[in-house]
C-alpha positions in Angstrom: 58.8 59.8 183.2 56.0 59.2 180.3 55.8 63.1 180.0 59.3 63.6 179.9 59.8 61.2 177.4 56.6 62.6 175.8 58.0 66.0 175.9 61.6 64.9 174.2 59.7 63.1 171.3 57.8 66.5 170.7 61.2 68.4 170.9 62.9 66.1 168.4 60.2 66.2 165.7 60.1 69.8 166.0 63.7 69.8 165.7 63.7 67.7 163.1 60.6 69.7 161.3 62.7 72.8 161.6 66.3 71.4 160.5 64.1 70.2 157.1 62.5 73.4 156.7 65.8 74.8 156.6 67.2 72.4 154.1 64.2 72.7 152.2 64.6 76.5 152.4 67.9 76.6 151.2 67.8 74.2 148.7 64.9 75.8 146.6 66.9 79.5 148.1 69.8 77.2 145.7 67.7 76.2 142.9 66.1 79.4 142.5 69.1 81.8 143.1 71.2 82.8 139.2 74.1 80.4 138.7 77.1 82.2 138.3 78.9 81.9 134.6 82.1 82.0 133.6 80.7 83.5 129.9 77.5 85.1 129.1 76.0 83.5 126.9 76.8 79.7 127.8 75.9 77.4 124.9 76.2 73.8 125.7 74.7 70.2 123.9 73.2 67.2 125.4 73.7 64.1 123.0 70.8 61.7 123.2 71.6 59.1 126.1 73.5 61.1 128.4 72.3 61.1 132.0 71.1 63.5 134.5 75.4 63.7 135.7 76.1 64.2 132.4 74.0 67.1 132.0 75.2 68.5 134.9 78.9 68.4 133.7 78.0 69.5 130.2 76.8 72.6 131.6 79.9 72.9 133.8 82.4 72.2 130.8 80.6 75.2 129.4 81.5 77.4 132.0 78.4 77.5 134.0 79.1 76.7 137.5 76.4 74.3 139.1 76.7 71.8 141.9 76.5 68.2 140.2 75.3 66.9 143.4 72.6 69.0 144.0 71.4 69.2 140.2 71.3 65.6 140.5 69.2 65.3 143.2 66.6 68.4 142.3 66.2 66.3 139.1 65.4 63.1 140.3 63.5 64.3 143.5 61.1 66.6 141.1 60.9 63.6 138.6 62.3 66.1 135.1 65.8 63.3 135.3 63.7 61.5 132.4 62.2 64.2 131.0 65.8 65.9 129.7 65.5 66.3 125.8 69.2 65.7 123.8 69.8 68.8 121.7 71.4 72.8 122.1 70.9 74.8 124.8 71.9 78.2 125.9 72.0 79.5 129.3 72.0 83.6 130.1 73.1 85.3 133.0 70.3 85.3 135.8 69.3 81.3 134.9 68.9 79.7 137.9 69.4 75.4 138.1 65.6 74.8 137.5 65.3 77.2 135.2 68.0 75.5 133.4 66.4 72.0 133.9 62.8 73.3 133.2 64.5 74.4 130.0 65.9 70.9 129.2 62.8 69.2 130.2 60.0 71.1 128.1 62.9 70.9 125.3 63.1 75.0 124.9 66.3 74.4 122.8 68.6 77.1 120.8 67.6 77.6 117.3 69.4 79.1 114.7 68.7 79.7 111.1 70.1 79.5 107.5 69.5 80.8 104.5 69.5 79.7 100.9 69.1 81.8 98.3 67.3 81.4 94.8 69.5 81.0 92.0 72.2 79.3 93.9 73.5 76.1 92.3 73.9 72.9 94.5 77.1 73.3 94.7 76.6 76.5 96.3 74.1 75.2 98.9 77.0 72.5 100.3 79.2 75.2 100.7 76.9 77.3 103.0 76.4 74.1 104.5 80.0 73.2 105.3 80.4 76.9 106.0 77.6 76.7 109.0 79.3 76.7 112.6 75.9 75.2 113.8 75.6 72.5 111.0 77.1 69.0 111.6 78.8 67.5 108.7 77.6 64.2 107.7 78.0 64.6 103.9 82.0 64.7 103.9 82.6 61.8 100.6 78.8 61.1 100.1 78.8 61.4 96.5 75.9 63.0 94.3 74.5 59.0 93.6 74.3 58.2 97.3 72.9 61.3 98.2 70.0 60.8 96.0 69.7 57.6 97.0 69.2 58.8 100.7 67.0 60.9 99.9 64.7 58.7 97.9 64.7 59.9 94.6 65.8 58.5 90.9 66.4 62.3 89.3 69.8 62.4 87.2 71.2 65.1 89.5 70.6 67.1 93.1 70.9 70.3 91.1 67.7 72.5 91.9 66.0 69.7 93.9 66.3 72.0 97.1 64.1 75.1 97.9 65.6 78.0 98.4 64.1 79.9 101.5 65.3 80.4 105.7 65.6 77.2 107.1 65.5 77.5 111.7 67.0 74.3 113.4 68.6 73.8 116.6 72.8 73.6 116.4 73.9 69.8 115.8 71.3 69.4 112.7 73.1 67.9 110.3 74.0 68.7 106.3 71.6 66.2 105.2 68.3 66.8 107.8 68.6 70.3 106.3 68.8 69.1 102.7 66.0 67.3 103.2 63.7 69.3 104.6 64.6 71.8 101.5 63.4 68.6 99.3 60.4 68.2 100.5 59.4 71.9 100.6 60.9 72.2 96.8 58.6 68.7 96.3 55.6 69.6 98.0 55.7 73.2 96.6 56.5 71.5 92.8 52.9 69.3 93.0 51.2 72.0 94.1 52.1 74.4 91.3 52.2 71.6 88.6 48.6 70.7 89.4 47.5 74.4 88.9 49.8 74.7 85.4 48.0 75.8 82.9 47.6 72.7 80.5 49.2 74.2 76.9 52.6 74.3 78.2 55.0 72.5 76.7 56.3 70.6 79.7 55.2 67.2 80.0 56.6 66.2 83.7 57.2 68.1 86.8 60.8 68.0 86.7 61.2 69.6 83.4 59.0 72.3 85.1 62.2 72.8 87.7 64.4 72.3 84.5 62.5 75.2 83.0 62.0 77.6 86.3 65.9 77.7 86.9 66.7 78.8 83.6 64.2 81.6 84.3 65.5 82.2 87.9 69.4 82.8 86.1 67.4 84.9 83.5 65.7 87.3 85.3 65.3 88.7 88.5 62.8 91.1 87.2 59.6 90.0 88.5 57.6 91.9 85.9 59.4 89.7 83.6 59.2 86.5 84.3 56.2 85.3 82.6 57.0 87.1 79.8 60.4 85.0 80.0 59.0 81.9 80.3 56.5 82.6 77.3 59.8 83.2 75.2 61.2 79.8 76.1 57.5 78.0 75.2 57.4 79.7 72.1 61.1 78.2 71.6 60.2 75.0 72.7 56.9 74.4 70.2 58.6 75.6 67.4 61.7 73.6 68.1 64.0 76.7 68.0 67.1 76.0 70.4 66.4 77.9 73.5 70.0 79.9 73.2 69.9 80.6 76.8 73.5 81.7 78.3 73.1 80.5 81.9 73.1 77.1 80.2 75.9 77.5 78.9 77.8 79.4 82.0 76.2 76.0 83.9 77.9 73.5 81.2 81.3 75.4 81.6 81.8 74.8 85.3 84.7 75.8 86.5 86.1 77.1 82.9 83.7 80.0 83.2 86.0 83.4 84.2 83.2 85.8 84.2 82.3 86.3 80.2 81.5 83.7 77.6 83.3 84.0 74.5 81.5 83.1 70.9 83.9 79.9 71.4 81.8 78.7 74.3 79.0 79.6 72.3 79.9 76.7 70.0 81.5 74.2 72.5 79.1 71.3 73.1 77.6 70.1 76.3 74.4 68.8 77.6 73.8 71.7 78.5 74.5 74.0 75.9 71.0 75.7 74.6 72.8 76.7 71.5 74.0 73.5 70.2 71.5 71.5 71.2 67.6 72.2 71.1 65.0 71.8 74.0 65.8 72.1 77.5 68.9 70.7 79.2 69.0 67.4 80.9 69.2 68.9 84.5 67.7 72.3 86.5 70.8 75.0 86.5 70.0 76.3 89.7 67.4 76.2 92.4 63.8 78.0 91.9 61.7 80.0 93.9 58.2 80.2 93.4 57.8 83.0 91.3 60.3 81.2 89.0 57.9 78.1 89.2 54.8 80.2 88.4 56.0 81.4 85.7 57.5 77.9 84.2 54.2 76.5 84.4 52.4 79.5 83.4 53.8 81.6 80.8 52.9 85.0 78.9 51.1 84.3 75.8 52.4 86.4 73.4 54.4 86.1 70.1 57.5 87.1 71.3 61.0 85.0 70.5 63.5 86.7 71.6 64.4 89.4 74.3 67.8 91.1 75.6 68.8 92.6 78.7 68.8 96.4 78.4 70.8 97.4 81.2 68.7 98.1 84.2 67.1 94.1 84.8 64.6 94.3 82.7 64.5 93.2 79.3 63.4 94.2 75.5 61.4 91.6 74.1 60.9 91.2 70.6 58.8 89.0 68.0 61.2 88.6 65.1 65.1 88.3 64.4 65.8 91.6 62.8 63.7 93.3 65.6 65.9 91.9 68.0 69.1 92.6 66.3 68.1 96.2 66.4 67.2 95.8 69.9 71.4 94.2 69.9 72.4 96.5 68.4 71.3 99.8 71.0 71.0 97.7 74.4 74.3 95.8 74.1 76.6 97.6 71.6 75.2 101.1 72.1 73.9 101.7 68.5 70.9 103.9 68.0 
């Protein structure tokens, strides 16, 4: 009787070893086999809080089609339940359920980038913004005040405070995380440069560096030029000459500018108008890039006061008034 019963105990556990090696079998055959997707790619987003379930049904909602059960379980048997990082994700045909919760757990999320380009005023930059599929809109009636409050700064305006340059984040970054990372490259960037300046410029705080690089950025995209720019506008600036920029004035118009100034606009008066009022404007025009820094806080020395376009980006410089009218004269109204 003791051997038979002997013999039935060793039957059952190697019953019972078997039947879980099968289940063990086909669960990892499960967890390890590609998911089948509705579409290809599937982008889906976990909000911070959401449980292991909800991950599970996020991923379905998306179109990926994954036992909710099962998922469950695998996650909380293997211990990555609490390891799920909130953000973007994107599964591809051939994912299997852990790759997909590896993914989550190690925090692989989607990135994406954008792109802001020098030159472009503020206004510009919360267009892109609002334009951005991936970028979550948080600035909707936050008003230029409160923005700069958020951000921590007491500068009149947010107008060239942001560095222009490729900015990667994950989809669901909002308007104002990107703003501020672009503030404190443009800030870190600015104290860098302004500690390097050379010390006969005639810029006596950082942000009338930024004041001064944007007017150089509208000026000229001719890198050859720049300094030579800049050394214009210093010259300007220690003789008190106005610095009878037009991008100033294009900035003062707003929405009145069409395209062309007229000699009208010329005379119209704003705070930022370089004609009718001398030294530089209260606020930057535009944001800078570096080179346009460099060259703020390091100008050519030279004698030259004036300078026109001639046609083809670059520019003819000249030291005098009647050498620059003659310079008018066969660059802009095609006199020899």
């Amino acid at each position: 009787m003791l051997k038979i019963i002997k013999s039935w105990l060793l039957w059952s556990v190697s019953l019972l070893l078997v039947l879980a090696g099968l289940v063990a079998g086909a669960a990892w055959y499960w967890a390890t086999s590609p998911v089948t997707m509705q579409v290809d790619p599937a982008d889906y987003r976990i909000e911070s809080g959401t449980g292991v379930r909800g991950v599970a049904r996020a991923m379905s909602d998306a179109g990926i089609q994954v036992n909710e059960d099962l998922f469950v379980m695998m996650a909380r048997l293997s211990g990555r339940d609490i390891m799920i990082k909130a953000g973007a994700y994107e599964a591809t045909q051939g994912d299997s359920p852990w790759t997909l919760l590896e993914r989550m757990a190690n925090g692989d999320m989607t990135q994406t980038r954008i792109t802001l380009l020098e030159g472009w005023t503020y206004q510009r930059i919360r267009e892109a913004l609002a334009a951005h599929p991936d970028v979550r809109q948080t600035l909707d009636g936050v008003d230029d005040a409160q923005l700069l409050d958020k951000l921590g700064v007491e500068y009149p305006s947010p107008e060239g405070l942001f560095f222009p340059d490729t900015y990667v984040f994950t989809p669901g970054t909002t308007d104002f995380d990107i703003l501020r990372r672009a503030h404190v490259a443009q800030k870190s960037l600015l104290d860098q440069l302004w500690s390097q300046r050379n010390a006969d410029i005639p810029l006596k705080t950082p942000y009338e560096a930024l004041i001064m690089a944007s007017i150089i950025e509208k000026e000229t995209g001719h890198a050859a030029d720049r300094d030579r720019v800049s050394g214009v506008f210093a010259n300007r600036l220690r003789l008190g000459m106005p610095l009878q920029t037009d991008p100033t004035v294009i900035y003062g118009m707003g929405d009145k500018y069409q395209g062309r100034i007229r000699k009208r606009d010329l005379t119209t008066d704003t705070p930022w108008n370089t004609y009718t009022r001398n030294g530089l404007p209260p606020t930057p025009i535009a944001s800078s890039g570096r080179a346009a820094l460099e060259a703020a806080l390091n100008p050519e020395q030279h004698k030259f006061l004036y300078f026109v376009s001639r046609g083809d980006g670059t520019s003819e410089f000249s030291e005098n008034l009647r050498e620059h009218n003659r310079a008018v004269a066969k660059y802009i109204l095609g006199r020899d």
